[in-house]
PDBQT receptor file of N, H, CA, C and O in Angstrom, charges set to zero:
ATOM      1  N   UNK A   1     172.393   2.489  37.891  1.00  0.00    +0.000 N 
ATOM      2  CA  UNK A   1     172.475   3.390  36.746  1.00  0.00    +0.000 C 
ATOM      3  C   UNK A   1     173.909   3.408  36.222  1.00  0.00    +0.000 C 
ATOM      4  O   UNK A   1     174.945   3.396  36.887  1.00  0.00    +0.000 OA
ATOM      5  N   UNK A   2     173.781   3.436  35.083  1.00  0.00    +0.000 N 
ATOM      6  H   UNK A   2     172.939   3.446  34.543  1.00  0.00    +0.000 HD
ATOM      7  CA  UNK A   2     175.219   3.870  33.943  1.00  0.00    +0.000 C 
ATOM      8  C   UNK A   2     175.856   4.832  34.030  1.00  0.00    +0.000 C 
ATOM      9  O   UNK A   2     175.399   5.765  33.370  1.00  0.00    +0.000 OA
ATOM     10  N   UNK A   3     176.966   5.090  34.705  1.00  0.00    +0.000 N 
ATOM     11  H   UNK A   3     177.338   4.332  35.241  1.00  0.00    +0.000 HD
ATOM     12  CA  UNK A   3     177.491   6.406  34.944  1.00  0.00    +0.000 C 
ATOM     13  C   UNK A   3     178.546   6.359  33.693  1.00  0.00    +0.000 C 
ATOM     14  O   UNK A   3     179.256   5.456  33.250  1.00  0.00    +0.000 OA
ATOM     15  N   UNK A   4     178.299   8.010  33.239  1.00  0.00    +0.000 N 
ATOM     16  H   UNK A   4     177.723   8.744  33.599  1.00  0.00    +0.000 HD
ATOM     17  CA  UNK A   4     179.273   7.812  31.568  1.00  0.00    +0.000 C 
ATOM     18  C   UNK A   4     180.323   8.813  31.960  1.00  0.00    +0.000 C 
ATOM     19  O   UNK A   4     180.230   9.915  32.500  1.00  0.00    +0.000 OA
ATOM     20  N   UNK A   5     181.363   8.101  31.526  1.00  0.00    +0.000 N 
ATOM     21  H   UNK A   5     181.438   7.205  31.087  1.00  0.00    +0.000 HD
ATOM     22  CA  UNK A   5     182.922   8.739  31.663  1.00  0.00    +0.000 C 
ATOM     23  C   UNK A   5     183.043   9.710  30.096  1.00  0.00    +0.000 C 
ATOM     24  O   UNK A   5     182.555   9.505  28.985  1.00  0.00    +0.000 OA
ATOM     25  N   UNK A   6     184.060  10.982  30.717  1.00  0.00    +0.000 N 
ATOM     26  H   UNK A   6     184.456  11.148  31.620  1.00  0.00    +0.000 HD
ATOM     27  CA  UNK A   6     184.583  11.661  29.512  1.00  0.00    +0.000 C 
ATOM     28  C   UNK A   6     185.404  10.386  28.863  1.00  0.00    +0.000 C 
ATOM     29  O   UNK A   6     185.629   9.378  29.533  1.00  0.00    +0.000 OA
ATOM     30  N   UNK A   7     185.843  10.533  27.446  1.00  0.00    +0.000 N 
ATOM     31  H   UNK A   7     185.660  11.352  26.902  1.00  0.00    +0.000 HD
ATOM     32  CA  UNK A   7     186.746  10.030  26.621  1.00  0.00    +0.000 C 
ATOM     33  C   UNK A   7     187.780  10.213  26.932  1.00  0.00    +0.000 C 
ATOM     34  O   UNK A   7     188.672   9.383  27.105  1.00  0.00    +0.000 OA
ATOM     35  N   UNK A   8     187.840  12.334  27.154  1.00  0.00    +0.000 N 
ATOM     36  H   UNK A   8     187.115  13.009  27.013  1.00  0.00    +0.000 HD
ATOM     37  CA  UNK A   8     189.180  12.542  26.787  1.00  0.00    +0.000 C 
ATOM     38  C   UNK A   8     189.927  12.938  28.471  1.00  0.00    +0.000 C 
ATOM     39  O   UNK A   8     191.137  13.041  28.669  1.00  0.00    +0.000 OA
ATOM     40  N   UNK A   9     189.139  13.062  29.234  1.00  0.00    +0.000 N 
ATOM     41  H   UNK A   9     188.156  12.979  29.073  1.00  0.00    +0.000 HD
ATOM     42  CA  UNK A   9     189.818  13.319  30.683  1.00  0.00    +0.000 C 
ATOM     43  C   UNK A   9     189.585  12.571  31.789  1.00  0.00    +0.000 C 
ATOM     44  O   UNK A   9     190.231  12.774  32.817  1.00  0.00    +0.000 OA
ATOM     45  N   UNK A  10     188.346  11.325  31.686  1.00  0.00    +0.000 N 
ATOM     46  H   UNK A  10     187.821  11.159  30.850  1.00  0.00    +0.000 HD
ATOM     47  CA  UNK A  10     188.174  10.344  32.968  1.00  0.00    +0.000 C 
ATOM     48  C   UNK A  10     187.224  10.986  33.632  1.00  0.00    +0.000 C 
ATOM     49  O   UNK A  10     187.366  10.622  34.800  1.00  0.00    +0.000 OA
ATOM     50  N   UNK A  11     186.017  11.997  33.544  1.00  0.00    +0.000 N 
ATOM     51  H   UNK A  11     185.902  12.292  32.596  1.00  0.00    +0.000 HD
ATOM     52  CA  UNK A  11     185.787  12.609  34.552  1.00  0.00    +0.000 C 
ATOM     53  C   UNK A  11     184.289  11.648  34.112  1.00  0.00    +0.000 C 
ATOM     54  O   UNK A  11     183.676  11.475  33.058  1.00  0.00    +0.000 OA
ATOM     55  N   UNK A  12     184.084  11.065  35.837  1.00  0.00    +0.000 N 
ATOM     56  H   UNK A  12     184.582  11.206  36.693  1.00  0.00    +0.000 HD
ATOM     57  CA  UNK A  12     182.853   9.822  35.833  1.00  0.00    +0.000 C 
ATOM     58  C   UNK A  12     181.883  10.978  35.983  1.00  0.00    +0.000 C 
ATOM     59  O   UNK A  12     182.137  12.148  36.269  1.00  0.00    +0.000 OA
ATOM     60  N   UNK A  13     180.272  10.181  35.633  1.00  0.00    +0.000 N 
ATOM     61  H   UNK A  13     180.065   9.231  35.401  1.00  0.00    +0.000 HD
ATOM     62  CA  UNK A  13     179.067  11.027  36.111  1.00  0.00    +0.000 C 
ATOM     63  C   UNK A  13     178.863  12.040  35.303  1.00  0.00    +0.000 C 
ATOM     64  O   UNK A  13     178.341  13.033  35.811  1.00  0.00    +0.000 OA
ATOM     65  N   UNK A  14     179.178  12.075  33.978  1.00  0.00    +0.000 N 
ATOM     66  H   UNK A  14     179.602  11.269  33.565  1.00  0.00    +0.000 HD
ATOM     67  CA  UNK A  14     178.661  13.161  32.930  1.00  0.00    +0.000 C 
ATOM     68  C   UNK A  14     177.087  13.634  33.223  1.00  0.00    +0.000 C 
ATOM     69  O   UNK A  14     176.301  13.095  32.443  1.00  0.00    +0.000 OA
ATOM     70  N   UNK A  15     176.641  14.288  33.927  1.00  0.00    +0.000 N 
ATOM     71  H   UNK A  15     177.279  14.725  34.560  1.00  0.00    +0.000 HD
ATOM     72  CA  UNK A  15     175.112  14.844  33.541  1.00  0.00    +0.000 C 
ATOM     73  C   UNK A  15     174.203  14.761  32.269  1.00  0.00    +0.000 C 
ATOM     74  O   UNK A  15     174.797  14.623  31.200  1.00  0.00    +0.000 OA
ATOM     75  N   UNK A  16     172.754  14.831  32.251  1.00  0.00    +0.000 N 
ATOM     76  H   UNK A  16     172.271  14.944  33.120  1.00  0.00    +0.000 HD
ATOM     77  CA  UNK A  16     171.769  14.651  31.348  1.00  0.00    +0.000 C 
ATOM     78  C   UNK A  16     172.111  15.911  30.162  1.00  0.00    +0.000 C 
ATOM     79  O   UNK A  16     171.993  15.662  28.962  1.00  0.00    +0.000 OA
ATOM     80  N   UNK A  17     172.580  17.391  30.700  1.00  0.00    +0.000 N 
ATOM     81  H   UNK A  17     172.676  17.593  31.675  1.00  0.00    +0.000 HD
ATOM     82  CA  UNK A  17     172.770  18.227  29.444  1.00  0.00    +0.000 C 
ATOM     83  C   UNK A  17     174.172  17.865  28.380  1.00  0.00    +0.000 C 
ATOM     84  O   UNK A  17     174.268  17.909  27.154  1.00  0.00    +0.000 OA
ATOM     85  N   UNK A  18     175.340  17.437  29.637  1.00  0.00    +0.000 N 
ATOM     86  H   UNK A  18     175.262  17.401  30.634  1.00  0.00    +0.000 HD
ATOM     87  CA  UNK A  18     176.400  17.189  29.124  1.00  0.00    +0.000 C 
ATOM     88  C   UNK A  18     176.200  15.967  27.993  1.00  0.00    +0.000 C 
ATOM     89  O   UNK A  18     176.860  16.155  26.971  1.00  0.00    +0.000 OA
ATOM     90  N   UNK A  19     175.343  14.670  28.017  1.00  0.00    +0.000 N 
ATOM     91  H   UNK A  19     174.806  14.518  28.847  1.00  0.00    +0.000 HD
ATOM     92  CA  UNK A  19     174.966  13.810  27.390  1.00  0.00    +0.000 C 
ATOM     93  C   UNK A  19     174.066  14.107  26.048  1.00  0.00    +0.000 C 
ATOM     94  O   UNK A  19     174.107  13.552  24.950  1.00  0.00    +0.000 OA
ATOM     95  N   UNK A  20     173.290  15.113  26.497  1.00  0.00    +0.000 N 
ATOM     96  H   UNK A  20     173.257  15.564  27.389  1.00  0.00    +0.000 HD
ATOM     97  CA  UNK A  20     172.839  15.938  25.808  1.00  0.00    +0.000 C 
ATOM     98  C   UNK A  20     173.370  16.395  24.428  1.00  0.00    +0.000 C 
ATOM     99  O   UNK A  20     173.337  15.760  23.374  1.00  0.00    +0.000 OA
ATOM    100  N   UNK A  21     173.856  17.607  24.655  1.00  0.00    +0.000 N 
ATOM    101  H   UNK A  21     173.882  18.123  25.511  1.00  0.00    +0.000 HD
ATOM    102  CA  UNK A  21     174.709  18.356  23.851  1.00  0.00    +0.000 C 
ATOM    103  C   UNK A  21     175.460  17.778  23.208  1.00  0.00    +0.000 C 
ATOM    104  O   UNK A  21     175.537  18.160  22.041  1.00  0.00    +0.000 OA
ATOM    105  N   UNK A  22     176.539  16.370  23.718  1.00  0.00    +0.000 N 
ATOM    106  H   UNK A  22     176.477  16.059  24.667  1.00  0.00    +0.000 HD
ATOM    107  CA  UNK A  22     177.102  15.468  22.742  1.00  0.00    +0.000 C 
ATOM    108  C   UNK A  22     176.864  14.740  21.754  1.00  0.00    +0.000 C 
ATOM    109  O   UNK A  22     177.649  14.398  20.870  1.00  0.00    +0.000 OA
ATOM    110  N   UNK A  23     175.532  14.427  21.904  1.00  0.00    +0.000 N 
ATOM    111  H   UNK A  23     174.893  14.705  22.622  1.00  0.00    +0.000 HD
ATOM    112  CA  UNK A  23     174.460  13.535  20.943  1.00  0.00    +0.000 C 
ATOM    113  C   UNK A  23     174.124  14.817  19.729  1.00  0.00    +0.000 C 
ATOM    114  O   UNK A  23     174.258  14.799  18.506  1.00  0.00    +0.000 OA
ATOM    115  N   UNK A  24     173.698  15.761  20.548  1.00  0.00    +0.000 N 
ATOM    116  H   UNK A  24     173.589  15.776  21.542  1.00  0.00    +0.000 HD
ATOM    117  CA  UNK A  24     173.221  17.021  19.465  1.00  0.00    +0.000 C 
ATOM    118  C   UNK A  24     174.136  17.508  18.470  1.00  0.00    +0.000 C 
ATOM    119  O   UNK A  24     173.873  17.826  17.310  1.00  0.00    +0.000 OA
ATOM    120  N   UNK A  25     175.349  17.530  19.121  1.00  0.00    +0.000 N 
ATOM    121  H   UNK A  25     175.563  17.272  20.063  1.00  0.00    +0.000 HD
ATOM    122  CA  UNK A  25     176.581  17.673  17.945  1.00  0.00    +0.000 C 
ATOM    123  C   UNK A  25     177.279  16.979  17.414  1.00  0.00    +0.000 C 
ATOM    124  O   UNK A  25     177.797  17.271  16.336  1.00  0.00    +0.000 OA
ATOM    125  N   UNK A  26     177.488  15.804  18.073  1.00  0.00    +0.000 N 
ATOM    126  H   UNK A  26     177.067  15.566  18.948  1.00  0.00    +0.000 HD
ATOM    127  CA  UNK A  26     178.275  15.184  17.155  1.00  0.00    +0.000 C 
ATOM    128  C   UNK A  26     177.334  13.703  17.095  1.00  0.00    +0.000 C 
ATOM    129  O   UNK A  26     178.009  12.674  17.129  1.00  0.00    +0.000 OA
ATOM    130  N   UNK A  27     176.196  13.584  17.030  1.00  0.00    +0.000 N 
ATOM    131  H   UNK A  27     175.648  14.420  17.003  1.00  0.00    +0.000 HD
ATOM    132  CA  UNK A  27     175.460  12.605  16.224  1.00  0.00    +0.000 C 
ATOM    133  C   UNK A  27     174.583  11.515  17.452  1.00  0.00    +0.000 C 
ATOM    134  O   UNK A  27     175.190  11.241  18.487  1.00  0.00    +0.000 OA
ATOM    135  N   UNK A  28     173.632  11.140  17.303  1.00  0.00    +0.000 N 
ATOM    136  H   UNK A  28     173.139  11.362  16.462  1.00  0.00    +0.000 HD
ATOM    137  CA  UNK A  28     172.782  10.421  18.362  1.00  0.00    +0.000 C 
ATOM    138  C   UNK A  28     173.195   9.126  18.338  1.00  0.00    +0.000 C 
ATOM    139  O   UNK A  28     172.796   8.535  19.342  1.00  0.00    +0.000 OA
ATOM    140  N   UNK A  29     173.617   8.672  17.850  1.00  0.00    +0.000 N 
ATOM    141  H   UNK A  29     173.941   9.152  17.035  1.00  0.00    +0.000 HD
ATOM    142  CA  UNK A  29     174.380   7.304  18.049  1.00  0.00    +0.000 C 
ATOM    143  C   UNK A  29     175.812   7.234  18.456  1.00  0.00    +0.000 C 
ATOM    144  O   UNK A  29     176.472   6.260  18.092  1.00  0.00    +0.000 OA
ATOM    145  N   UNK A  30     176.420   8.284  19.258  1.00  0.00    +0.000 N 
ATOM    146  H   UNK A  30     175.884   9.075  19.553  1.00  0.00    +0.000 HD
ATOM    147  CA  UNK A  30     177.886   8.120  19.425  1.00  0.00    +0.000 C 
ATOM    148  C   UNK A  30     177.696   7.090  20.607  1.00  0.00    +0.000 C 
ATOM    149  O   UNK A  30     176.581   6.801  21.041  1.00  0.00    +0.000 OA
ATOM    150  N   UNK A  31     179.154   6.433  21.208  1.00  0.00    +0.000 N 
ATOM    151  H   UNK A  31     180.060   6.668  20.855  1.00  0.00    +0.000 HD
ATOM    152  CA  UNK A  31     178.969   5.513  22.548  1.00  0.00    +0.000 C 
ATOM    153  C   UNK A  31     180.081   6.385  23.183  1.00  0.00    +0.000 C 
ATOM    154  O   UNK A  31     180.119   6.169  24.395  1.00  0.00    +0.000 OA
ATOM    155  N   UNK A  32     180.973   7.272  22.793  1.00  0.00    +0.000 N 
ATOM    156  H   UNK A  32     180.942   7.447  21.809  1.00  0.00    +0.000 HD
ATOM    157  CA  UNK A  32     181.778   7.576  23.521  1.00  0.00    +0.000 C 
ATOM    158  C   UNK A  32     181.404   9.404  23.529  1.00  0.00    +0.000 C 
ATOM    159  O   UNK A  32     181.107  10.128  22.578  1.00  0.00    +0.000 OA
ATOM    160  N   UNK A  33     181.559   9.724  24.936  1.00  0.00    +0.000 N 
ATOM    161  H   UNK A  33     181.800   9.136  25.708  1.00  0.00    +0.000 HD
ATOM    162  CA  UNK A  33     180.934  11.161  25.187  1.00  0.00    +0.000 C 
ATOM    163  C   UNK A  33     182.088  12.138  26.092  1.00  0.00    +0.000 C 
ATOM    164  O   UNK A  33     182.971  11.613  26.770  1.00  0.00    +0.000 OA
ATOM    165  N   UNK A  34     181.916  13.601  25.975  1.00  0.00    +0.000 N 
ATOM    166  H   UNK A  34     181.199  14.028  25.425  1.00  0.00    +0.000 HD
ATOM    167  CA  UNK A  34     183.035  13.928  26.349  1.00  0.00    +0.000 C 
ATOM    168  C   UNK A  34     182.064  15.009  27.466  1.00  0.00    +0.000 C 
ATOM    169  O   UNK A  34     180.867  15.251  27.308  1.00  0.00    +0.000 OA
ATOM    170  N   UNK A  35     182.873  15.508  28.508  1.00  0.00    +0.000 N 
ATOM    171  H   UNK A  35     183.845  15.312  28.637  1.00  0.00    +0.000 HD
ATOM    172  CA  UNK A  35     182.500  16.551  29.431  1.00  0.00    +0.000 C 
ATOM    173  C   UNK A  35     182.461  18.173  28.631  1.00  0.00    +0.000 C 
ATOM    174  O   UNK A  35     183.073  18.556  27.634  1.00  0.00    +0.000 OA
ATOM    175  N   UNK A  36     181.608  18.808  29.408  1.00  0.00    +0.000 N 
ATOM    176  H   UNK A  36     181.111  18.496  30.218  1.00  0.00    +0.000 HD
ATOM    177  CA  UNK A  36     181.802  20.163  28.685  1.00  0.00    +0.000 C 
ATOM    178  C   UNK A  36     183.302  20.745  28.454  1.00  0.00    +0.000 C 
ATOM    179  O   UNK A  36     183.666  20.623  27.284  1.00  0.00    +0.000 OA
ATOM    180  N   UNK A  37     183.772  21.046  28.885  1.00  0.00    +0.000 N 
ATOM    181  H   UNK A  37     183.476  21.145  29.835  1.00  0.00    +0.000 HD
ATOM    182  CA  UNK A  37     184.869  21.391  28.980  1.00  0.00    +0.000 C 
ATOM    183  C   UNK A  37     185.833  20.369  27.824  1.00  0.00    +0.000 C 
ATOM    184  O   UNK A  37     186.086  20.892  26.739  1.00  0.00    +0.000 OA
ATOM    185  N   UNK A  38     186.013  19.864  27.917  1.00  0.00    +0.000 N 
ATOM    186  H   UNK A  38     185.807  19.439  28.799  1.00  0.00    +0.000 HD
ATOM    187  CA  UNK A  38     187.020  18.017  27.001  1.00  0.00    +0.000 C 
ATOM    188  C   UNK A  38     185.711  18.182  25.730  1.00  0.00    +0.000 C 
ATOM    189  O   UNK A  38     186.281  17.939  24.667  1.00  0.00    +0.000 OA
ATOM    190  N   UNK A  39     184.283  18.480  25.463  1.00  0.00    +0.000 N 
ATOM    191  H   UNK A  39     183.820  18.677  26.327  1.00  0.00    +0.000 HD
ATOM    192  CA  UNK A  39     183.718  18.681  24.385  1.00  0.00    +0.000 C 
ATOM    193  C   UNK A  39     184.345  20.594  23.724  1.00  0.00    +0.000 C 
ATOM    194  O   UNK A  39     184.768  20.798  22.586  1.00  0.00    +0.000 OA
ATOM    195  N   UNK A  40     184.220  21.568  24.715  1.00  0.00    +0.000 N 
ATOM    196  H   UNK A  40     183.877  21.402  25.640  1.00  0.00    +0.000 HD
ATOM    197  CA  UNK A  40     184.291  22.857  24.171  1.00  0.00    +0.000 C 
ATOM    198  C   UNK A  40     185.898  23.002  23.453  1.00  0.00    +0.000 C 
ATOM    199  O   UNK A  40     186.152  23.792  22.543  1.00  0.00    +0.000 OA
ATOM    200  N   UNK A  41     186.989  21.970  24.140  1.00  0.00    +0.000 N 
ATOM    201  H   UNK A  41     186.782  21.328  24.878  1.00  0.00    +0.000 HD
ATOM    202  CA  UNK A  41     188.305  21.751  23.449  1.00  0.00    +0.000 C 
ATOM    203  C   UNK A  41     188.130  21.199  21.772  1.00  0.00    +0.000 C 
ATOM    204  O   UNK A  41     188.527  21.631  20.690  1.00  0.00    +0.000 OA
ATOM    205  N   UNK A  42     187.251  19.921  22.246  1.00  0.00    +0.000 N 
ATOM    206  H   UNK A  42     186.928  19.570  23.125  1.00  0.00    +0.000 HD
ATOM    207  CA  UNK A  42     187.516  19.254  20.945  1.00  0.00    +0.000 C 
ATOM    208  C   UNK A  42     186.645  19.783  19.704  1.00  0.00    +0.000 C 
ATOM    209  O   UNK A  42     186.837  19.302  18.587  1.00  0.00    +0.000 OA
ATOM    210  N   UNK A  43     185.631  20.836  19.931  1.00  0.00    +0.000 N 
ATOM    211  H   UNK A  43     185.474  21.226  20.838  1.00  0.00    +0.000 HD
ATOM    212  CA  UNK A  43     185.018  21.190  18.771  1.00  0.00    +0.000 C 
ATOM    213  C   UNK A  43     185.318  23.117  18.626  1.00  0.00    +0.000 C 
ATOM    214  O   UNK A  43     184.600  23.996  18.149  1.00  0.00    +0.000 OA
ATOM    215  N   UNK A  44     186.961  23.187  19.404  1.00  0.00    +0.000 N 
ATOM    216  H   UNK A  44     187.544  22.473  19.791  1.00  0.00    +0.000 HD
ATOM    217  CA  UNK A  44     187.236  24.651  19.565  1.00  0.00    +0.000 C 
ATOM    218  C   UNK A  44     186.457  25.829  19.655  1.00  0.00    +0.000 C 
ATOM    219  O   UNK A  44     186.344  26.474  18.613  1.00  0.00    +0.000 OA
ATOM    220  N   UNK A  45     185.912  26.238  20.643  1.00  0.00    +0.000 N 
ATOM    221  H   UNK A  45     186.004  25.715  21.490  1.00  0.00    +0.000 HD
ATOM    222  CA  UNK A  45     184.803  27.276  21.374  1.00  0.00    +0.000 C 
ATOM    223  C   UNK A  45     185.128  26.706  22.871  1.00  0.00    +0.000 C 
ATOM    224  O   UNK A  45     185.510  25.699  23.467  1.00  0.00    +0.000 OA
ATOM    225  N   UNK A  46     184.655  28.228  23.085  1.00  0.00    +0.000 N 
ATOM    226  H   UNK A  46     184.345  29.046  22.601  1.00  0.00    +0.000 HD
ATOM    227  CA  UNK A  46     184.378  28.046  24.563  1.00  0.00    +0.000 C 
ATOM    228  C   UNK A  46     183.401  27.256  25.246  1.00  0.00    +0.000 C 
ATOM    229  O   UNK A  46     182.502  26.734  24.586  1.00  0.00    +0.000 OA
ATOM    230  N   UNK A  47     183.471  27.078  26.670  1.00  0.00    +0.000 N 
ATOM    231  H   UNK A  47     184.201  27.502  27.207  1.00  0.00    +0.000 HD
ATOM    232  CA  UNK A  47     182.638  26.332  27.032  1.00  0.00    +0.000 C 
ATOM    233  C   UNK A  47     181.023  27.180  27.237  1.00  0.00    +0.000 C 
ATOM    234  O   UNK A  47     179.899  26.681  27.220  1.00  0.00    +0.000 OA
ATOM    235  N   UNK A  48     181.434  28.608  27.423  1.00  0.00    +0.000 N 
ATOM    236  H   UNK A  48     182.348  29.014  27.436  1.00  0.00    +0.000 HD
ATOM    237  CA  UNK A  48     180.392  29.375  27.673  1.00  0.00    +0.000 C 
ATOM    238  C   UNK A  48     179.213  29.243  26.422  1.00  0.00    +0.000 C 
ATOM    239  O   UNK A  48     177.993  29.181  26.568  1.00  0.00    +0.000 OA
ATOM    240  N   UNK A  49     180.003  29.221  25.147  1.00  0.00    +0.000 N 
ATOM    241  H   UNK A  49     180.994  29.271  25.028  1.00  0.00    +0.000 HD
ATOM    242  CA  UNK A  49     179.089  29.059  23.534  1.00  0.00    +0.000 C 
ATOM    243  C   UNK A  49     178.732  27.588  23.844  1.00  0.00    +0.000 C 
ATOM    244  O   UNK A  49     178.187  27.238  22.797  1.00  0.00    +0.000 OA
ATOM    245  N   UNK A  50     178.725  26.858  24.415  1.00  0.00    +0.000 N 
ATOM    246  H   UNK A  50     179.167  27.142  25.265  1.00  0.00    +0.000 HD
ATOM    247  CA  UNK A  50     178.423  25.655  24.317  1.00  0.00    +0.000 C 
ATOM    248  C   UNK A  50     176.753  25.557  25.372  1.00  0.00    +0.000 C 
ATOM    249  O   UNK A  50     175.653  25.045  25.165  1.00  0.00    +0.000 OA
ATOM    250  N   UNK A  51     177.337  26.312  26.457  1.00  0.00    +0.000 N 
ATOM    251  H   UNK A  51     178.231  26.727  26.625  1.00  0.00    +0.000 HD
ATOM    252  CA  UNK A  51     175.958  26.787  27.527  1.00  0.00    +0.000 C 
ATOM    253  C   UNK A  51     175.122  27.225  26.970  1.00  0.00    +0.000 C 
ATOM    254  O   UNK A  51     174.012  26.695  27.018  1.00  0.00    +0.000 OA
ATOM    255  N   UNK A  52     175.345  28.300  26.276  1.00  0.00    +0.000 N 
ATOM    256  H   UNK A  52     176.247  28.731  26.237  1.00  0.00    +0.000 HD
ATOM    257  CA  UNK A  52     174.296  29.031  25.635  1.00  0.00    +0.000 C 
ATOM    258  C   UNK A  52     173.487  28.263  24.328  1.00  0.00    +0.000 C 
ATOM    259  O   UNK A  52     172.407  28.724  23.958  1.00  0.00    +0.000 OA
ATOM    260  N   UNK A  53     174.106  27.010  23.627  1.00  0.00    +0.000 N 
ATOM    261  H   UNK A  53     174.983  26.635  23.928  1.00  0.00    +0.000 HD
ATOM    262  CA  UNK A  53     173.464  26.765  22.691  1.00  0.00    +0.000 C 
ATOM    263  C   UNK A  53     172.376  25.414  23.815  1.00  0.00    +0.000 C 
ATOM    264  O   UNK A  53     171.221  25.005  23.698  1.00  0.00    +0.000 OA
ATOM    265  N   UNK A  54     173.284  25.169  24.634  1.00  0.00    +0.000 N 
ATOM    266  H   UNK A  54     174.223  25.502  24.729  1.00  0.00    +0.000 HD
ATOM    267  CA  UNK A  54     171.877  24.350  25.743  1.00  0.00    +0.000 C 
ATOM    268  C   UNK A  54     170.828  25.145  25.551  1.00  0.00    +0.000 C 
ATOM    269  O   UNK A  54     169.793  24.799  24.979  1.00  0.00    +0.000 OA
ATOM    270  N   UNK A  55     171.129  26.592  26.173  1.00  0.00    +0.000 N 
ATOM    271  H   UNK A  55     171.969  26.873  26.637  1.00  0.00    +0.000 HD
ATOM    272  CA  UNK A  55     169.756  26.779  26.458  1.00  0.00    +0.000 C 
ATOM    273  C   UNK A  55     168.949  27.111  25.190  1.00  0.00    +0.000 C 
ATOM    274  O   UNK A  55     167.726  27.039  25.078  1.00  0.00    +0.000 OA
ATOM    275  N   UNK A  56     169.654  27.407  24.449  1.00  0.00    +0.000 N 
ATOM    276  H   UNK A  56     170.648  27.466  24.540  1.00  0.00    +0.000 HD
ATOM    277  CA  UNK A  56     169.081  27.677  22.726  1.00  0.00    +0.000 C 
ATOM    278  C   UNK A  56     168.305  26.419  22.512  1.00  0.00    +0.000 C 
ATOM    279  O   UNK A  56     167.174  26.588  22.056  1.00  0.00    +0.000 OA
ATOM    280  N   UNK A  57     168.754  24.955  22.794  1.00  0.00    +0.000 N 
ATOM    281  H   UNK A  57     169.672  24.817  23.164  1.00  0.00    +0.000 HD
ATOM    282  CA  UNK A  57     167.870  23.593  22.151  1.00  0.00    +0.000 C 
ATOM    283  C   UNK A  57     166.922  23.873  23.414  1.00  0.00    +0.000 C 
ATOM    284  O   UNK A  57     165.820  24.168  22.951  1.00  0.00    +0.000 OA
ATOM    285  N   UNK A  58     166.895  23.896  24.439  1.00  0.00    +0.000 N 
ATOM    286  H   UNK A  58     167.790  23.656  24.816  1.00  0.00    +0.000 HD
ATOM    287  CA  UNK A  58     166.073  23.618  25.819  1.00  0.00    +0.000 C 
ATOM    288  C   UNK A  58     164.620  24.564  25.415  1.00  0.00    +0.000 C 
ATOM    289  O   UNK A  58     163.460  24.152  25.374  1.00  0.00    +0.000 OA
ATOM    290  N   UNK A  59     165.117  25.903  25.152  1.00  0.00    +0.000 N 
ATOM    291  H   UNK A  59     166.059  26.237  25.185  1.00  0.00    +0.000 HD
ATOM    292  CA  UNK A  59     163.856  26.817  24.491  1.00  0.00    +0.000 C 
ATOM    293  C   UNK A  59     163.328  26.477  23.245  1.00  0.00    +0.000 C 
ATOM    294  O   UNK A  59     162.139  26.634  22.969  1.00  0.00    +0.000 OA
ATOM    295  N   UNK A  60     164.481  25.838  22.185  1.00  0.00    +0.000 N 
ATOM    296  H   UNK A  60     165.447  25.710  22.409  1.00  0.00    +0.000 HD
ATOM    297  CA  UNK A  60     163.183  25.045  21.140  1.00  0.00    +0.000 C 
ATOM    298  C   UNK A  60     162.745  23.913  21.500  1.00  0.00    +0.000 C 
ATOM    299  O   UNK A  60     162.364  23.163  20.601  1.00  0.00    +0.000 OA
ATOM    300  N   UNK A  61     162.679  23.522  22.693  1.00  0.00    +0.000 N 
ATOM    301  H   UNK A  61     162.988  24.131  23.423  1.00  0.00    +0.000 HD
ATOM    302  CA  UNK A  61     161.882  22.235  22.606  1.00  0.00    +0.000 C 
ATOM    303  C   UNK A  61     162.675  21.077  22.459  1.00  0.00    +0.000 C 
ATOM    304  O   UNK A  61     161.982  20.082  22.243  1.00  0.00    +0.000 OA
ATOM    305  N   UNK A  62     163.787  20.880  22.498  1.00  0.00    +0.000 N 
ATOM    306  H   UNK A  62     164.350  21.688  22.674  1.00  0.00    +0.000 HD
ATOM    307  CA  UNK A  62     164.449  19.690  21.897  1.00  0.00    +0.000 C 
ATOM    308  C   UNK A  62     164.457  18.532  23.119  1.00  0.00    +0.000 C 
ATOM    309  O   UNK A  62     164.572  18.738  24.327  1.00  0.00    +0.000 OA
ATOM    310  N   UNK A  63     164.335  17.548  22.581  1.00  0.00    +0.000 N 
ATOM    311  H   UNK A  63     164.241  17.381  21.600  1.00  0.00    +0.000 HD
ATOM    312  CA  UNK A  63     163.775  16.618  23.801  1.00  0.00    +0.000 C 
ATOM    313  C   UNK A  63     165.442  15.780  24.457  1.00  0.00    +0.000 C 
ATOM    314  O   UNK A  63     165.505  14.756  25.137  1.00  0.00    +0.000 OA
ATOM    315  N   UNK A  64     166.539  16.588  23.990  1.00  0.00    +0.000 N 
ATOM    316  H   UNK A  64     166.488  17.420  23.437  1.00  0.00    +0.000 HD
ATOM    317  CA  UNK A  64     167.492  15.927  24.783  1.00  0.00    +0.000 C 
ATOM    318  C   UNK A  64     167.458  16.581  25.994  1.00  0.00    +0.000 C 
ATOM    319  O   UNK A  64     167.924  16.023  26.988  1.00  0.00    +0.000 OA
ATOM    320  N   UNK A  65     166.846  17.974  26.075  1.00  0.00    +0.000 N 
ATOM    321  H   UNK A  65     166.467  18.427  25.268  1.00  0.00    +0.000 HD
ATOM    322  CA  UNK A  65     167.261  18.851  26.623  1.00  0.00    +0.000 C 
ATOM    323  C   UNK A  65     166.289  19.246  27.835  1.00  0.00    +0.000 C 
ATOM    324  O   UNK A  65     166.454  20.229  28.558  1.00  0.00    +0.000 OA
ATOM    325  N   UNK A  66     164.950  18.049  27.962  1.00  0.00    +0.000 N 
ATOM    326  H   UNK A  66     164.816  17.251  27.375  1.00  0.00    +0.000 HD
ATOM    327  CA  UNK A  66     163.971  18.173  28.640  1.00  0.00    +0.000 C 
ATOM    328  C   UNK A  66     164.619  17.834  30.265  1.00  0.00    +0.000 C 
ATOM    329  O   UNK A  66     163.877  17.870  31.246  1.00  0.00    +0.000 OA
TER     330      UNK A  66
């Protein structure tokens, strides 16, 4: 398996939500993906608003989030 590195800090083994959420915001075709934390910097919010909109796609149904 493909283990995906942050961009902006090196951190290997990004998880399925973290992969997730990156595609959901900043577009389904990106190749380069960032960790929660290195994503909640670069789109300024916390990381906590970033949790909560997981579970916001996960309860509509969104199939990154299955």
């Amino acid at each position: 398996m493909n283990k995906i590195t942050c961009v902006s800090c090196g951190k290997t083994g990004l998880v399925r939500h973290e992969i997730g959420i990156n595609k959901k915001l900043l577009g389904e075709d990106i190749e380069k993906f960032y960790c929660l934390d290195c994503l909640a910097e670069y789109i300024v919010v916390p990381p906590t608003a970033i949790l909560d909109k997981i579970e916001e796609f996960k309860e509509d149904g969104c199939k990154l989030f299955e």
